[in-house]
Each structure stands twice: as C-alpha cells, then as structure tokens.
C-alpha positions as MATLAB code, in Angstrom:
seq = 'XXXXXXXXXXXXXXXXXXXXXXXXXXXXXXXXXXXXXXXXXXXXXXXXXXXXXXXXXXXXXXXXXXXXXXXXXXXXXXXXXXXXXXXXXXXXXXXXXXXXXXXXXXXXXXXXXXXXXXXXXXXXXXXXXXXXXXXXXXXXXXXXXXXXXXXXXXXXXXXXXXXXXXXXXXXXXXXXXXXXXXXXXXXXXXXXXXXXXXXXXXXXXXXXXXXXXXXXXXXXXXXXXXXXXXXXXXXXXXXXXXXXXXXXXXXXXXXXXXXXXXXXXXXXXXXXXXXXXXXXXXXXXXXXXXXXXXXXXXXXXXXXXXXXXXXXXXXXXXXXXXXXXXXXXXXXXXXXXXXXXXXXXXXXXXXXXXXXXXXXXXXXXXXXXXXXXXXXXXXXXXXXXXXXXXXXXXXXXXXXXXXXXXXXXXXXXXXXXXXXXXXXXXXXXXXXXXXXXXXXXXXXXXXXXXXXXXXXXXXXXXXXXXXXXXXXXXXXXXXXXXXXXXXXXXXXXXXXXXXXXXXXXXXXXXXXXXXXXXXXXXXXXXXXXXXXXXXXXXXXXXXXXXXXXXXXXXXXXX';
ca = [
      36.197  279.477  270.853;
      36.699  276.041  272.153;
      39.447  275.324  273.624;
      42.488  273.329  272.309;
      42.889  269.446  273.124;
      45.491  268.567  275.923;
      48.148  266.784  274.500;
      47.230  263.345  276.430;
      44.103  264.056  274.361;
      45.867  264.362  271.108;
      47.650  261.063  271.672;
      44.451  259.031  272.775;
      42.908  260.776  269.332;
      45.299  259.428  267.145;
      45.788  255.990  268.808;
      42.482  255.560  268.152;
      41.916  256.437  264.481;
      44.943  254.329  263.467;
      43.842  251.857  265.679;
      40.262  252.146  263.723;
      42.068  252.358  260.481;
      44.253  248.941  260.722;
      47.229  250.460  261.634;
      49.821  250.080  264.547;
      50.065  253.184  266.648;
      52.059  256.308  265.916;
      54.399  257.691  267.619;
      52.923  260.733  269.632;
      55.070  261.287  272.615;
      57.074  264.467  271.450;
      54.011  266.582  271.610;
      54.895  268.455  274.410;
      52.717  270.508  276.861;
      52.400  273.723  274.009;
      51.513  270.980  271.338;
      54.117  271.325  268.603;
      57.268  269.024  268.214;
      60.829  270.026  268.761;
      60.460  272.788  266.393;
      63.135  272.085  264.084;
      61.081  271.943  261.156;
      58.862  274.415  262.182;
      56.558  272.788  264.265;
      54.902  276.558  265.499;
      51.199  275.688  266.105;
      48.400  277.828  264.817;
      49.025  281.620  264.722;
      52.647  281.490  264.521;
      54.349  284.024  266.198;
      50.702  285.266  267.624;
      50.091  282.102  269.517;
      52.521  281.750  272.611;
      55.561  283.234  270.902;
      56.113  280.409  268.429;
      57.799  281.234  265.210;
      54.850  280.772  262.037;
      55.521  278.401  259.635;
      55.481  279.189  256.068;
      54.821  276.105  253.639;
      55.167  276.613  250.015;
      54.380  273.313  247.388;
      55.978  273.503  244.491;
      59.937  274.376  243.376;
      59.282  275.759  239.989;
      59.333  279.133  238.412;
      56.735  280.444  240.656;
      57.800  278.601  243.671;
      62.148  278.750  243.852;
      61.742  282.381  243.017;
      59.257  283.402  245.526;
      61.483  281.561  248.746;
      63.931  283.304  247.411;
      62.692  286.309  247.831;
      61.208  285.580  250.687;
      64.596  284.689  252.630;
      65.519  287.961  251.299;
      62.464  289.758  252.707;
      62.415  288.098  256.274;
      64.661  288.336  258.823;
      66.191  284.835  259.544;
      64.216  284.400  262.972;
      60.500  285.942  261.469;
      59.652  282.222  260.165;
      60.272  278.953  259.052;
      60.297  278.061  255.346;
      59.815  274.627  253.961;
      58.779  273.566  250.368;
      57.167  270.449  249.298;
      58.675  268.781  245.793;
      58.984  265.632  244.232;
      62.289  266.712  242.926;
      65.194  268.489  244.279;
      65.943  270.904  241.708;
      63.952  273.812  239.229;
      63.720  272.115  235.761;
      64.234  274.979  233.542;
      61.602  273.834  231.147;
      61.304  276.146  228.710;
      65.028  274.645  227.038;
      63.485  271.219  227.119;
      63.217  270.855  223.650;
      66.987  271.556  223.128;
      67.563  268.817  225.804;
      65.825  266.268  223.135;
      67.507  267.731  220.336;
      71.033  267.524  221.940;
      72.013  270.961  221.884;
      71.807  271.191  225.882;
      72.654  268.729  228.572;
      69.689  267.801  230.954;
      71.546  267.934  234.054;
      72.253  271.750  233.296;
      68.940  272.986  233.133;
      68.124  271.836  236.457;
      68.605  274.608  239.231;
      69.637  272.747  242.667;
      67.132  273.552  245.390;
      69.577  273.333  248.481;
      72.446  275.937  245.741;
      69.680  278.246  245.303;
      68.199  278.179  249.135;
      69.896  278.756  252.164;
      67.365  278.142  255.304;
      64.600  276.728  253.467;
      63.759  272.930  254.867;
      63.356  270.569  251.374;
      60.572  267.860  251.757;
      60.497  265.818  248.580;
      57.294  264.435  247.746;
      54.095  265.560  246.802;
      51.001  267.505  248.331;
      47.749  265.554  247.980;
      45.692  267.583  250.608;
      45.003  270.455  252.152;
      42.769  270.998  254.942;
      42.311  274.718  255.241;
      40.504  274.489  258.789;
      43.127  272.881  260.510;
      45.852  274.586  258.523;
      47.551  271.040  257.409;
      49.052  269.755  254.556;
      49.248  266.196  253.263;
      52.758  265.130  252.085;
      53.239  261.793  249.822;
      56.933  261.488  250.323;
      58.739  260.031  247.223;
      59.007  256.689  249.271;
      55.656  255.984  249.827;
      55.426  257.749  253.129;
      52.693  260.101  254.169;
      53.461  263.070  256.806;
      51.300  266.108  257.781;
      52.785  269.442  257.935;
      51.136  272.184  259.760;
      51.616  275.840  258.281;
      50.284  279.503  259.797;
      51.110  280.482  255.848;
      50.675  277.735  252.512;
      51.486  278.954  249.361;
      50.501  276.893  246.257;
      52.350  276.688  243.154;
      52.257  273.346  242.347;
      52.480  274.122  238.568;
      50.739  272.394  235.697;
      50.292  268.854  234.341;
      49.848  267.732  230.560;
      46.344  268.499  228.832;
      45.360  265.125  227.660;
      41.282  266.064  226.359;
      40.474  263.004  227.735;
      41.403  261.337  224.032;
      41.593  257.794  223.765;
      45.358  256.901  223.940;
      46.721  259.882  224.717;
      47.764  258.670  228.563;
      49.119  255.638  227.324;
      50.425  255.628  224.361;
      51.845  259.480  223.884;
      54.978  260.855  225.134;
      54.516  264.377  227.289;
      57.468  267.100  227.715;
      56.773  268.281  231.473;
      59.600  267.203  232.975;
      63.531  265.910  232.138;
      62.753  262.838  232.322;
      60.491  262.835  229.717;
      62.983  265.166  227.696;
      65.740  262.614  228.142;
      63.435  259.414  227.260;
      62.494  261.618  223.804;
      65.483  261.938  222.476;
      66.260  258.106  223.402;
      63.027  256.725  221.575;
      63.561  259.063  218.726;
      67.111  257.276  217.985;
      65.750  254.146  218.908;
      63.144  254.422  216.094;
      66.244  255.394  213.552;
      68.416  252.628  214.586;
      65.568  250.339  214.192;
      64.291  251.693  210.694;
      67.718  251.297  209.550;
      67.874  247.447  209.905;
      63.742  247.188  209.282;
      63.950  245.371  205.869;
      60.382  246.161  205.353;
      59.592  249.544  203.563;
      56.207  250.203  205.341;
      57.736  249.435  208.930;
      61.029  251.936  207.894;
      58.109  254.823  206.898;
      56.399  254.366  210.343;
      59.468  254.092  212.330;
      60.635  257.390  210.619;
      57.485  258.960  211.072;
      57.149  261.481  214.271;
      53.891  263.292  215.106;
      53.970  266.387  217.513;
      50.255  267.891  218.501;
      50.184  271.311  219.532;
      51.030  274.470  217.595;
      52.520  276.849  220.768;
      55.567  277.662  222.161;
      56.616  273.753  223.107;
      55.251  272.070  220.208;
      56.930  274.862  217.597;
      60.346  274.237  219.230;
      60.340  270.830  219.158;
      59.363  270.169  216.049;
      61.843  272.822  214.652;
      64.743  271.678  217.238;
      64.183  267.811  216.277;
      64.493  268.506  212.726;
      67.429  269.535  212.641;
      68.531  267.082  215.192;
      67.305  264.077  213.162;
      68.224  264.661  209.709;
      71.943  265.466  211.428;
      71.623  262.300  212.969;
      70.752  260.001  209.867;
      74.421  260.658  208.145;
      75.409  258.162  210.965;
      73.049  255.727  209.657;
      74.694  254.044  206.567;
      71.000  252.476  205.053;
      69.042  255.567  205.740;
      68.356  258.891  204.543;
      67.339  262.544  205.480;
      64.597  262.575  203.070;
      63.109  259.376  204.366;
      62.324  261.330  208.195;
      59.156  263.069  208.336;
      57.979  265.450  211.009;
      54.481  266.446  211.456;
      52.730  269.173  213.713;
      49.109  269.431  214.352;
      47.129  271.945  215.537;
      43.324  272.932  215.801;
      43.773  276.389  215.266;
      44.432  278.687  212.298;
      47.937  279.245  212.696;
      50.812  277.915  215.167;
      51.980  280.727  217.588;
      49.065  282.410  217.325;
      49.352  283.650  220.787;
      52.118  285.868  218.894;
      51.909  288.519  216.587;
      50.827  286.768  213.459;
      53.570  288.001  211.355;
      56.113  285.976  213.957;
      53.625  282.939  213.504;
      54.308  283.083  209.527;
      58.154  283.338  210.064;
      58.138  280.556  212.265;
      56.042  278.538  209.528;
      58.195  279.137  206.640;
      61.164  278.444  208.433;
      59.516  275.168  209.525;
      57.789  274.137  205.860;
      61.992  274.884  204.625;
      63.277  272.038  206.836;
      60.170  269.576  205.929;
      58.054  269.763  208.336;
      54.249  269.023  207.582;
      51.988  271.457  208.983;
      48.470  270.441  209.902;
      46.101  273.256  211.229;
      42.648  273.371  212.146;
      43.131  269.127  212.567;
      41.987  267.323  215.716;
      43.482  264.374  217.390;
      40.665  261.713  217.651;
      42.715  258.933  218.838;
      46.339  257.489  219.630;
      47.172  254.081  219.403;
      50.477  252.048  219.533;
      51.068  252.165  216.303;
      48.878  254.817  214.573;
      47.318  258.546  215.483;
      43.900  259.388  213.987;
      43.323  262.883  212.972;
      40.151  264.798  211.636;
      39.796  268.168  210.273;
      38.588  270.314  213.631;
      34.752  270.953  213.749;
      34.427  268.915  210.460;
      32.367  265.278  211.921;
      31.894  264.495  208.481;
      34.822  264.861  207.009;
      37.089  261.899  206.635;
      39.461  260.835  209.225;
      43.287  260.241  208.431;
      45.339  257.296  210.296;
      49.032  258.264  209.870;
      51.450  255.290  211.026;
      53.853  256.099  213.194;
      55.838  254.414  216.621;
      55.737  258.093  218.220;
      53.534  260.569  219.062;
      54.420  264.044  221.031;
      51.663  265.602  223.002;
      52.302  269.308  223.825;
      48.760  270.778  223.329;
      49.115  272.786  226.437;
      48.313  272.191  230.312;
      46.054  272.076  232.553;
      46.196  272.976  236.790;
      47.895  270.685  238.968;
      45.487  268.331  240.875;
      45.730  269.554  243.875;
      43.662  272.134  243.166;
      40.691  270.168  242.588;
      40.705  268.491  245.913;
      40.386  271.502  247.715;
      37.131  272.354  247.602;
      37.469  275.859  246.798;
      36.793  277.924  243.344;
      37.998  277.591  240.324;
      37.790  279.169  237.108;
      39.110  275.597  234.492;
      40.232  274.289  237.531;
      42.695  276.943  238.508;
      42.495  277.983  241.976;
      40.042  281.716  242.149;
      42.612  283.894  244.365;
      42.475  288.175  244.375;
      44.999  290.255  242.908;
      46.865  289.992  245.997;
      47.167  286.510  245.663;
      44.868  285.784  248.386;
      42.237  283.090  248.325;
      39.044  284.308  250.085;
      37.938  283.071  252.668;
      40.800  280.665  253.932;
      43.554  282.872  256.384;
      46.982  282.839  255.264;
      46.544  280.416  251.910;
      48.305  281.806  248.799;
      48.133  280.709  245.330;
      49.991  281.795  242.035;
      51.651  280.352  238.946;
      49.841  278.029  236.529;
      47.955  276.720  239.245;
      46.378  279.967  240.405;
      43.736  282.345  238.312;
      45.870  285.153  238.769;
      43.496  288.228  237.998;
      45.966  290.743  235.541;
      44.382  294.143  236.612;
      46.062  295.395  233.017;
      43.293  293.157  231.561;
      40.434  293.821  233.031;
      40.632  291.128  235.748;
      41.399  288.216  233.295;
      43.134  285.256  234.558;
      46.943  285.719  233.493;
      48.324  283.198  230.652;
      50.304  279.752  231.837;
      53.989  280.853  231.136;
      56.866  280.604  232.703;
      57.205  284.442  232.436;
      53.764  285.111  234.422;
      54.834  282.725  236.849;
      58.692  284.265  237.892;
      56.948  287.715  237.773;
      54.310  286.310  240.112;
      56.438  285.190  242.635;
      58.513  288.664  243.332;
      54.940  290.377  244.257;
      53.302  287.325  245.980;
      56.716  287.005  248.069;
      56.172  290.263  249.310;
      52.512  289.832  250.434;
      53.602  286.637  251.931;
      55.859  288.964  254.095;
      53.354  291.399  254.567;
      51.351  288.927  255.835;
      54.389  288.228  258.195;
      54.126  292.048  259.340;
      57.390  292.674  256.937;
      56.497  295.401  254.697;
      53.557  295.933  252.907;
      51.383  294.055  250.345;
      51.122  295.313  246.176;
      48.797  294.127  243.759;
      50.042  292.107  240.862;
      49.986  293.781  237.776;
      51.304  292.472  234.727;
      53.844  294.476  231.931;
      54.420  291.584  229.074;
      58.085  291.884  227.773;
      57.374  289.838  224.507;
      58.111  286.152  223.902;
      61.459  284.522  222.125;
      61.078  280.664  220.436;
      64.376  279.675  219.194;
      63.775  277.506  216.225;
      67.949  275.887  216.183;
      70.543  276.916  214.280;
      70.326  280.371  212.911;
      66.648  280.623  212.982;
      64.238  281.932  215.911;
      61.829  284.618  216.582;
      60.636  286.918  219.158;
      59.270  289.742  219.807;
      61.179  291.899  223.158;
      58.825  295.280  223.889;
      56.862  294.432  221.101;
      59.750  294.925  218.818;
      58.819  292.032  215.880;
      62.515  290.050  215.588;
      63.451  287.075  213.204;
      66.686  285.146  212.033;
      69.977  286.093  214.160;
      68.721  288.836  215.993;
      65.923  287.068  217.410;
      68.384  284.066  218.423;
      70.497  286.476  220.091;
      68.111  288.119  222.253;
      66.570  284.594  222.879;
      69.589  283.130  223.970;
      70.546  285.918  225.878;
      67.012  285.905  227.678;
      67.404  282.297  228.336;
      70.840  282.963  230.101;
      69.307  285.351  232.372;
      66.044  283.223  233.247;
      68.466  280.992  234.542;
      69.018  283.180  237.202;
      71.892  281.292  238.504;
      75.821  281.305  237.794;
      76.962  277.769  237.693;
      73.673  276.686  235.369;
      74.335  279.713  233.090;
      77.613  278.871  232.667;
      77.044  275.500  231.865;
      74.242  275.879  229.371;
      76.299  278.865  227.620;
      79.130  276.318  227.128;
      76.634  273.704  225.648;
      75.528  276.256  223.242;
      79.154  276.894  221.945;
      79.969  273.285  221.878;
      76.996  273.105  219.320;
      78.230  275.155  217.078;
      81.527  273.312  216.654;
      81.291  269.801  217.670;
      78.887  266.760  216.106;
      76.127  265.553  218.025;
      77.041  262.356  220.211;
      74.572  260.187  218.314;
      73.729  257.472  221.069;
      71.512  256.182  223.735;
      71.543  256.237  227.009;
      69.372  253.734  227.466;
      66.188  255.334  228.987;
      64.160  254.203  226.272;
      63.988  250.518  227.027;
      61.756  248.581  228.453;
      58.055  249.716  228.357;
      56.975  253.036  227.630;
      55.985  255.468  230.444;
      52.555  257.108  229.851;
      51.816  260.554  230.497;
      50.233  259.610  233.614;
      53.338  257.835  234.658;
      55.938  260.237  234.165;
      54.058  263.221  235.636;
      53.044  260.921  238.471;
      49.406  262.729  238.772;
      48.116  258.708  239.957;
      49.134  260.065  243.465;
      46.319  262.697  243.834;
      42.978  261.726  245.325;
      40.609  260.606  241.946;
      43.934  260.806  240.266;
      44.268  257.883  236.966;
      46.898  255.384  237.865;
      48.912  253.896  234.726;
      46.447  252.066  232.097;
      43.688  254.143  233.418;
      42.348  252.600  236.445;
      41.567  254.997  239.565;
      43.548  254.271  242.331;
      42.214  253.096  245.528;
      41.678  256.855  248.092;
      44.086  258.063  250.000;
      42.910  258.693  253.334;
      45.762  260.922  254.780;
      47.216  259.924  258.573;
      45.897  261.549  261.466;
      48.802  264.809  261.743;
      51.788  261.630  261.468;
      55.424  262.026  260.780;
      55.702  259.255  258.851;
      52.905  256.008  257.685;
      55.571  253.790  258.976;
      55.584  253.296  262.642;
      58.295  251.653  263.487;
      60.418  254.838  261.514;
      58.752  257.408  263.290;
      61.368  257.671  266.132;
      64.175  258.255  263.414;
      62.114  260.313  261.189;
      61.047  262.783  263.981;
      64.256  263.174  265.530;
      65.352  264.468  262.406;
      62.813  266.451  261.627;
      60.347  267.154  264.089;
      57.381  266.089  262.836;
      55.719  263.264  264.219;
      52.484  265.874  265.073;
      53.452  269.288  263.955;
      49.948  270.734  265.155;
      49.615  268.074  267.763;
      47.147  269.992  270.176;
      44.565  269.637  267.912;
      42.682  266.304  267.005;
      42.633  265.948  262.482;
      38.873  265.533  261.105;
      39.090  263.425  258.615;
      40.532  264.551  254.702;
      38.115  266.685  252.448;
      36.436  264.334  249.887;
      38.037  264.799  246.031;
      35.730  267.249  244.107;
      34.952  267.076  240.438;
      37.803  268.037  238.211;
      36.160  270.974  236.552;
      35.946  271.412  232.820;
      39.170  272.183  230.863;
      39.752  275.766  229.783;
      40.266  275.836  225.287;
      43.768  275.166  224.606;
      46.333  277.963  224.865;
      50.154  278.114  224.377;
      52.777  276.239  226.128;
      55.459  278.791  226.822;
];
C-alpha cells in the first residue's frame, strides 16, 4: 500500500489544482500532522477508529423517512463517543409527505407536517445542501450547500437515502408546464394556483376561459394522485360558495391513468370503493389514457397503446403530475449498478464492492427476501421499516451488535379520500367508509412519530370538522410558475436539466475544500472543521456522470 501524502503535500496538491482551475487558493493550513481538521465535525480520516484512534465518521444524505429514522436509531444504537453522525439535506426538517394532499386541500397546515431535524436529533451535525458526488475510493462526498457553496466531507461509513424525484417520461411539457407534489412547497403553491384559477374564472366574462380556468387535470391513478383528486374535490366545490358568480357544478376534476384501474396496487375491491366514491363527487375517471403532451394552456391525452386512435386536447390552466417517481440522481453518477436506476445493494443493505457504503429507501433496490429477491416497492412504509434494520448494520459495521437481513411483513395501506370516506386495508383486513378513516387517521398520527407534530396535525383534523376553510392566498402562486425541475431542484446534479430544459454547465467538485469561497474558508472551518476533512490524501478528480438508466413501468405513489 502506498503510503499517505504528508500534509505539506496535501497543501501543494490543492494549491495547485485550484490554481489550474481559475481559482484563488484554499485554505489548507488546519491539516495537521495526522491529516484531518479539528475534528469537530468529524474530520476522522480513513478507517475511523482503526486508523490512529480517530473516531469514524458516519455520513448519511438524505432526512426523509428512510434517513431521520435510521440516525435515530442509530444515536440510540451507538454509544455517544463510537462515531460522528452528520446528514446532508437541502431542508431542515422530514416533510411528512404522505398528508400532502390534505395540505392542498386545507385540512392540514404545512408547517405541521414537517418534523424538525435538530427536535428529532440530538448529536447529529445538519449540513443543508445537497450531495452531487460520491467518490467511493477516496471515501468523499460532494456537498452543494443551499448557498451555492461546495464542501467535501470525508466518511469511514455513507449511507444513501436521498429519496425519489418526480417521474416525468420524458413528455413534452411535463417539466415546465406541470405542477409536481414532492415537497411543501409544491403542496403550498397547489392550493394557491388552484384558488387563483377560481378567483380568476369568477371575473373571466368569457365562458370558454371560465371552463378552462375551472378545469383541473391530475395524472396518475396511485396513492398521491387518488388523494388528491378526492381531497381537492371536496376542497373546491366548498370553496366556490365564496364565489358569488360561480358554481360547484361548473368545477371539473379529472384523473388519468394508463392502467386498468386506480389503486391497483390494492386489492381491487378497495380500488372500486375508491372509484365510486370518486365518480359520486364528479370526478372524471380516465383509465388506460396516456399523457402525450402538456402545454400552457392544454394537456393532450390518447387512449394507452392505441397510436391510432384519436387524441383528446382538454383545456385547462393546471395540470397535476403524480404518476409516480423515479431514484434520486445521485444514484446515477455513481457509477455503480442499478436495476431502473436504483442503486443494486444486498439484503443487508450493502453495496458490493465499495467498504462501508449503504443504501436504502426509494433510492436503493432493496432485495425483499419474502419475494423472492424482488426490489421492495417506493413507499414511505418500506422506507421507515428500512431504516430500523439498516441502522443496525450500520452499527454492526461500527462493531455494535450484529447485522439482520431485511425482510419485509406488509401491514396493508390506508388512502383517506376526506370527509367520511377512505379505504384501507390493515393485515389484509379490506376496510371502507368510517372505519377505514379511523384506522387511517390513527396510522397517520403514529407515522408521525413525534409529539409536538402529532399534536398539531390531530388539532387540524378537529378544526376541520367544525370550522370553514380560510378561503385565501398566500401569495405563493404569483409570479411565474416553478417547473418540476425547479421545485425539486434536480438542475444541481451532474447531467441534471436546469429550468426550460437546458443542461447545466458540469460541476467539477473542489479538491477536499470547506467551502468554494476562499476568502470564507477561515470562518467556515472554524466552525466546522472542514476545510480538508481527509486532508492526507490528494482528490483525483470527480467520476464522470453515467447514463441515467431506463425508467422502471409506473407504480404507486404511496
């Protein structure tokens, strides 16, 4: 084995490649004689406790299901001096997405689905931002900080679970002109543009305009799409009695789907229920229909596998894209397997081949052993039940305890269609009407998994039932519309589309810097410890992007 670079060597190495690259010198001089900063971040070089006594550094991207619940665990699992934990996230909180829909429909408030990070951690070190490398031979990871800045983290342990973006198809519009429901942000500007449209269709003289502006569209037939549509309903035919020159019957709701049925990930009698209930309030339900186009104004639908049957322009101002997800990014720049661009790991979580690199959650092709080895679904349930087991291999890995396959015991699904309508199906038990909204509710409650959110979202609920809707804006919906692209911010990966479709120029990562700002790296390592957090060794230049690989067939949203 060669041995390490001296530190002098490691700051002549990176004087040089900024130098080369146009930019002033970093600041190198904390890397001190064992090559790691002041430690406070948990600058612990290679081998972690293994190499000269330093503590290892466990790095986990991502703070949503998968992620918050496994560092919880884990600072239950480890004693407080086995390692340092730090997670990478653009946001500071656990959007507790699967209520979304109730967030656009009123019936919840946005800020109390979101599950504070620093409430819910106690020693783990936030870095907000995103990661847009990995280099698995030098044990770094790439950080985009949400101000621009790039730093390099080094980590003896990396744990993906970066989640999922919006499935767009590639379908003309979509990016641009559709509105995706990934985030809060997104749930918040929905329910904005939605009354936006009504308040403008009720002064639109014009009887053509009024039809379009009353017109929504939602695409995708699973768990997101069926609750939205349902929730929304109710929401906006509420909402027109405030509206002197409109009326209820004038609001249409469509959903599309290419497949037979919607829910058809569920039992199929559940899937009827939840159609009936959803033909009752008005809804129009088109199955086995395609999206072949979005535009500003219009969407463009064709029957699916039918080329020559006529297409269908429906005018409208919004269209709702839910038709499922597909890996984060990240995972194609890696330059590792995938199976549809999910990262290939074991069923220990494991990826083979790359020491201490973990994977799970939507991200991850999570092998269920109770089905033969098949990748386990995109849900939110897959992905908390991930994270107990992979939290305790993590610690294995540690030399805390020891490591347990993942296997997979479905408790059913719940979609709570408003009001007194849902349906679900707990231990295979088939539920509909109040029962199912019960044990929905009372499911939701517990996901939460913490006091002060519960509490808050349990109120909301009760304040539905006996107080109007506020019927107003809050003003996110001015101004232009944010793509898909926008709002999930996926321009930041390498090969990633930038708003309107243009690739962005390549991000060529700094070489192991605390910050791409020079003349803040003095601040920004005395607060963190950074500035080169594997400094005894000199960075080879980032992987190159590889090929997104081909998107799996669409499956449900929950």
């Amino acid at each position: 084995m060669p041995m390490p670079p001296t530190p002098a060597s490691v700051r002549r190495i990176v004087r040089s490649v900024t130098a080369r690259r146009g930019a002033a010198p970093v600041d190198v001089s904390r890397v001190g004689a064992d090559g790691a900063g002041d430690g406070r971040d948990g600058g612990g070089g290679a081998g972690g406790a293994a190499g000269g006594g330093q503590v290892p550094r466990v790095v986990v991207v991502g703070s949503g299901f998968a992620g918050l619940r496994l560092l919880r665990r884990l600072e239950g699992l480890l004693p407080a001096d086995a390692a340092r934990l730090t997670v990478v996230s653009p946001v500071d909180h656990l959007p507790y997405t699967s209520l979304m829909p109730q967030v656009c429909a009123s019936s919840v408030e946005p800020r109390h689905l979101a599950v504070a990070t620093r409430g819910a951690l106690r020693r783990t070190v936030l870095r907000l931002g995103h990661a847009v490398a990995v280099d698995t031979e030098w044990h770094t990871v790439t950080v985009r900080g949400n101000d621009g800045t790039l730093t390099v983290l080094g980590w003896d342990r990396l744990v993906l679970a970066p989640g999922s973006i919006t499935r767009t198809f590639d379908i003309p519009g979509v990016r641009a002109h559709a509105i995706g429901l990934k985030n809060l942000t997104q749930a918040v500007y929905l329910r904005d543009h939605v009354l936006r449209q009504l308040e403008t269709a009720d002064a639109a003289p014009d009887g053509a305009q009024r039809r379009a502006l009353c017109t929504f569209v939602v695409v995708g037939g699973g768990y997101t799409g069926t609750e939205l549509v349902a929730q929304m309903t109710r929401f906006t035919r509420r909402a027109a009695a405030n509206y002197p020159r409109l009326r209820a019957e004038e609001i249409r709701w469509v959903l599309v789907d290419h497949a037979p049925a919607i829910l058809h990930e569920l039992a199929p009698a559940l899937g009827r229920r939840a159609a009936r209930v959803l033909a009752e309030r008005g809804v129009e339900i088109r199955l086995r229909t395609a999206v072949t186009e979005v535009g500003e104004r219009t969407v463009r639908l064709r029957g699916a596998g039918d080329a020559d049957r006529d297409e269908e322009t429906i005018e409208t101002r919004t269209v709702v894209w839910c038709a499922g997800v597909d890996p984060s990014p990240l995972m194609a720049t890696l330059g590792l397997p995938t199976v549809h661009g999910r990262l290939v790991v074991d069923e220990f979580f494991r990826v083979a081949g790359v020491d201490g690199l973990f994977a799970l959650g939507d991200a991850a092709a999570v092998p269920d052993l109770t089905r033969a080895g098949a990748p386990a679904g995109q849900t939110a349930q897959h992905a908390v039940r991930q994270a107990g087991v992979a939290a305790r291999n993590v610690a294995a890995s540690l030399g805390h305890g020891t490591i347990r396959p993942y296997r997979h015991h479905d408790l059913g699904f719940v979609v709570d269609l408003g009001g007194r309508d849902a349906v679900a199906n707990p231990l295979g038990l088939t539920l509909h009407g109040l029962p199912a909204v019960a044990v929905t509710r009372a499911y939701h409650a517990y996901a939460l998994n913490n006091g002060s959110n519960r509490a808050r979202v349990l109120t909301d609920w009760i304040l539905d039932l006996v107080i109007p809707h506020q019927i107003v804006q809050l003003g996110f919906a001015r101004g232009q519309r944010p793509g898909i692209a926008t709002a999930e911010e996926t321009s930041v990966y390498p090969g990633g589309r930038a708003p309107g479709g243009q690739e962005p120029a390549a991000m060529t990562p700094p070489p192991h810097e605390g910050t791409s700002r020079p003349e803040d790296a003095a601040a920004r390592d005395t607060a963190c410890g950074t500035v080169a957090d594997r400094g005894t060794q000199a960075a080879p230049p980032a992987p190159a992007a590889q090929p997104a690989p081909a998107a799996a067939p669409p499956t449900g949203t929950g």
